[in-house]
C-alpha positions as CSV (number, residue, x, y, z in Angstrom):
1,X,-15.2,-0.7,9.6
2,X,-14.6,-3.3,12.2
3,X,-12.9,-5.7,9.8
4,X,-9.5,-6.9,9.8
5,X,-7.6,-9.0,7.0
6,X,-4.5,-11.1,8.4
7,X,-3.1,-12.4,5.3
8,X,-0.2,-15.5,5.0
9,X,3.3,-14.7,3.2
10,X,4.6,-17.7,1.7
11,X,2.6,-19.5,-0.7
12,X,-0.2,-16.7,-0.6
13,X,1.2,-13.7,-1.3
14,X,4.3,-15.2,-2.8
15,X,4.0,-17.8,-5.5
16,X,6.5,-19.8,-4.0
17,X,7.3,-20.7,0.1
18,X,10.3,-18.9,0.4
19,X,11.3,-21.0,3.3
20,X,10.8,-24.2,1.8
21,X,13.1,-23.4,-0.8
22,X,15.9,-22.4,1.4
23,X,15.5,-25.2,3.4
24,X,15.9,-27.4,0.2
25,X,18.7,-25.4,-1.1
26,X,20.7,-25.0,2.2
27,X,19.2,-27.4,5.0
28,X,22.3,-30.0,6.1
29,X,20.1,-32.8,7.1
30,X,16.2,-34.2,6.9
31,X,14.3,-31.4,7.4
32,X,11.4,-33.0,5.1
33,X,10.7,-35.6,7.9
34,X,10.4,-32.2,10.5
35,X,7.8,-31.1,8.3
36,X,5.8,-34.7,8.3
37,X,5.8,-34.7,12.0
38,X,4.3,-31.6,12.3
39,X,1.6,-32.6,9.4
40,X,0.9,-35.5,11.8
41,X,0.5,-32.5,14.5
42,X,3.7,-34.6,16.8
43,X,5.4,-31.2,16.9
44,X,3.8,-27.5,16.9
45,X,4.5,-25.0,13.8
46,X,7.1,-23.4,16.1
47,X,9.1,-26.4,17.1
48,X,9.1,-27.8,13.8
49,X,10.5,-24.3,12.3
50,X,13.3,-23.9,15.2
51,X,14.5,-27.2,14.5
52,X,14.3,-27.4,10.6
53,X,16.2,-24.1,10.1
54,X,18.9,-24.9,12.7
55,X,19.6,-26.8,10.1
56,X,20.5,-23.9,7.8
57,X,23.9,-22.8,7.4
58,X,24.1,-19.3,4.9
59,X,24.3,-16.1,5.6
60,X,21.4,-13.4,4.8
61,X,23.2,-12.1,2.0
62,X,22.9,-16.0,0.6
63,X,19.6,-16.3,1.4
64,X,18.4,-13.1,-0.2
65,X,20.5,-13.4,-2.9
66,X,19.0,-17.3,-4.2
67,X,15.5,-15.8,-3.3
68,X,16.1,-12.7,-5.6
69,X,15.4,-14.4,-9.1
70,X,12.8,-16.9,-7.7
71,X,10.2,-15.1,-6.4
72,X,7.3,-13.8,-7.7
73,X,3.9,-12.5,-6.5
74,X,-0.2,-12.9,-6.6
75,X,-1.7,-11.0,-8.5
76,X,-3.5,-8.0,-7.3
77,X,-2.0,-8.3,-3.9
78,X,-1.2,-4.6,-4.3
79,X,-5.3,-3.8,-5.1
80,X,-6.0,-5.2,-2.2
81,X,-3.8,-3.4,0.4
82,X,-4.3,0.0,-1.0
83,X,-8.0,-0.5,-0.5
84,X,-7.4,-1.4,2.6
85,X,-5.3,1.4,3.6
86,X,-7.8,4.3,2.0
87,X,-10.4,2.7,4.2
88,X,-8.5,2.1,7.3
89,X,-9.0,-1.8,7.4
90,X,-6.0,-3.0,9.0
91,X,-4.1,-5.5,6.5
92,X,-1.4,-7.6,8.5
93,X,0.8,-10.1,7.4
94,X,1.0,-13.2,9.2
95,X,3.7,-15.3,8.8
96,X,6.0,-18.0,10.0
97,X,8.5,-16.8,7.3
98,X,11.8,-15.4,7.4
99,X,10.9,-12.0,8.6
100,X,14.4,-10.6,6.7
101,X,13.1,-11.7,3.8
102,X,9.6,-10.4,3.8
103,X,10.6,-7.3,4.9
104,X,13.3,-6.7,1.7
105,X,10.3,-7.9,-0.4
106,X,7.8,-5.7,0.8
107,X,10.3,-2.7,0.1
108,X,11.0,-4.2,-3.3
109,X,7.7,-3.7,-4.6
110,X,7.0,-0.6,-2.4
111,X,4.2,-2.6,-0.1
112,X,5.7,-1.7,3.5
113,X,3.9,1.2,4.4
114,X,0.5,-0.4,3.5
115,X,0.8,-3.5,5.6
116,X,1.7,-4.5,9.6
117,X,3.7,-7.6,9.8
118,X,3.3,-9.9,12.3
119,X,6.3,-12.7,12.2
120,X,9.0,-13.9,14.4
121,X,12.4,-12.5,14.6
122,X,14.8,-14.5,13.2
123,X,18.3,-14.2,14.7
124,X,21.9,-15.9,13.0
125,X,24.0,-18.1,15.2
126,X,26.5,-20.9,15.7
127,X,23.5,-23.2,15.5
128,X,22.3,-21.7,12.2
129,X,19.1,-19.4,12.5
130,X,16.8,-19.2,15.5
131,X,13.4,-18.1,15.6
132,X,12.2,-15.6,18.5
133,X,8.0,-16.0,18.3
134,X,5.2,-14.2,19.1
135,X,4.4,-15.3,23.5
136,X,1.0,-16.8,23.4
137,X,-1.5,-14.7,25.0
138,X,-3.5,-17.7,24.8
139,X,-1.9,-21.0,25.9
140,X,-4.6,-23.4,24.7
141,X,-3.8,-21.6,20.8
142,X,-2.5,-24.1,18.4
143,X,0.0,-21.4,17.4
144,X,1.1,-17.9,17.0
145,X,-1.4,-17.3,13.8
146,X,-4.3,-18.4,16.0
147,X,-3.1,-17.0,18.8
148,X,-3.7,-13.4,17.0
149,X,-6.9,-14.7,15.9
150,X,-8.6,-15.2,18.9
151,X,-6.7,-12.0,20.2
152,X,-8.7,-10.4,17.7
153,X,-11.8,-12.4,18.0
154,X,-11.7,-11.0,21.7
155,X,-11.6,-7.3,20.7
156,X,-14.6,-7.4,19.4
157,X,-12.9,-7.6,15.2
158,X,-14.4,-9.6,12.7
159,X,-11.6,-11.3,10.2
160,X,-10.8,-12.1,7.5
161,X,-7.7,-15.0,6.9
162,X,-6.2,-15.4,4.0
163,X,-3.9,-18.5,3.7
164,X,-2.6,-22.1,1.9
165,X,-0.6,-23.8,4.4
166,X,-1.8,-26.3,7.4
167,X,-0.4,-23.9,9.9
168,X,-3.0,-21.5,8.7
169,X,-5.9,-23.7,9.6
170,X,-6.7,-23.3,12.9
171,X,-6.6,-19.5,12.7
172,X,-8.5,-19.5,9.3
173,X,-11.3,-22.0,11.1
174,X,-11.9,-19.6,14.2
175,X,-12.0,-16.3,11.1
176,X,-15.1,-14.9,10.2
177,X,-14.2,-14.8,6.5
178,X,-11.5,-17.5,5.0
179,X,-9.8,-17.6,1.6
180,X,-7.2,-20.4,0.4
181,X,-5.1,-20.8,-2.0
182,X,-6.5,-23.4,-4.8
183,X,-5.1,-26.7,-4.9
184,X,-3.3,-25.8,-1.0
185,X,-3.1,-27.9,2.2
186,X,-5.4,-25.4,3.4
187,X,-7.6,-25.8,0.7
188,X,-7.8,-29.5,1.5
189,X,-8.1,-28.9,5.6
190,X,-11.2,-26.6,5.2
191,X,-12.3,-29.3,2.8
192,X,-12.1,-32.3,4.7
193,X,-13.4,-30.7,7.9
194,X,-16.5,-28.8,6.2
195,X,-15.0,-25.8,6.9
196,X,-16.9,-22.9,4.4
197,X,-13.8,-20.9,2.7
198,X,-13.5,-19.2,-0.8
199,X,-11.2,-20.7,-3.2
200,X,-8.8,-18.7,-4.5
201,X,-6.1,-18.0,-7.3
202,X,-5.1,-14.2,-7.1
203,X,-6.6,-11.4,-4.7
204,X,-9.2,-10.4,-6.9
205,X,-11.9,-12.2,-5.0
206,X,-10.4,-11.0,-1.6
207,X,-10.9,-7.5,-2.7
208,X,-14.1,-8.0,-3.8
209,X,-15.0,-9.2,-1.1
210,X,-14.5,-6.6,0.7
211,X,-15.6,-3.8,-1.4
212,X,-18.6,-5.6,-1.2
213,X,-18.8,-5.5,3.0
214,X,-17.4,-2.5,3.0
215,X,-21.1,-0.9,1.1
């Protein structure tokens, strides 16, 4: 089958953005008005992430240690990737996430061998954490998540993007099947920009889906 599904971390497959609540719990300074000026589209995904968690002093020990207790998943996420895997549909997370963390999580629930994940590398310095990101192969891409899209797009895949945040919407719009998160920004973008998606609340209809494309 000629169908892959590239699939958001935080806020999709997590019930909770994992980064946004570090950044509340251990950002020194405004990293709220970061995130409006990338809303306004004044800064790009990837400059708004370098500079908001420059802003983050704790170690990764910290990090994972606050996230251990907090997070929880979608349901049937699971369902959905072994599917995938028995019929060789590639499943790959994209994410802008802490790439620490969503590793550890994947080997907490025993997912890493049925997913790729596609995420910058996050690196600890004097100047808190930096974020090493996908190179374009497409300059005009809004960013790295669209940027894999078109990639994609160009080999010849059909997709299918599953996501709730506004980063996601560019690379959701240029997908050949799109799934948000109910009640997400995403939701709202494909919304207010007549963008078909499916609304959704666990992975059920994801799966389903596919099952049903896959026939």
């Amino acid at each position: 089958m000629n169908l892959m599904v590239l699939c958001d971390f935080d806020g999709t497959i997590t019930n909770i953005d994992t980064a946004e609540f570090i950044l509340t719990r251990f950002a020194q300074g405004n990293w709220r008005a970061l995130d409006r000026q990338f809303e306004n589209g004044t800064i790009t995904l990837e400059e708004c992430l370098r500079r908001e968690f420059s802003l983050v002093n704790a170690s990764e020990k910290q990090i994972l240690n606050e996230l251990e207790n907090v997070v929880t998943f979608r349901p049937h996420f699971r369902e959905l990737a072994v599917y995938c895997k028995r019929n060789r549909i590639v499943l790959e997370i994209v994410s802008a996430g802490l790439d620490f963390v969503i590793k550890r999580f994947l080997k907490f629930k025993g997912w890493q061998d049925l997913v790729t994940v596609h995420a910058p590398k996050t690196r600890f310095g004097a100047l808190g954490i930096d974020f090493v990101f996908p190179e374009l192969l497409d300059k005009t891409s809004t960013n790295f998540k669209h940027d894999l899209v078109r990639h994609y797009k160009k080999e010849g895949k059909k997709i299918a993007f599953i996501g709730d945040g506004s980063g996601d919407y560019e690379a959701a719009r240029d997908s050949d099947y799109r799934f948000a998160v109910d009640g997400s920004k995403l939701a709202r973008l494909c919304k207010d920009n007549n963008v078909p998606c499916t609304i959704i609340t666990d992975f059920q209809q994801v799966l389903k889906t596919i099952q049903e494309m896959n026939h």
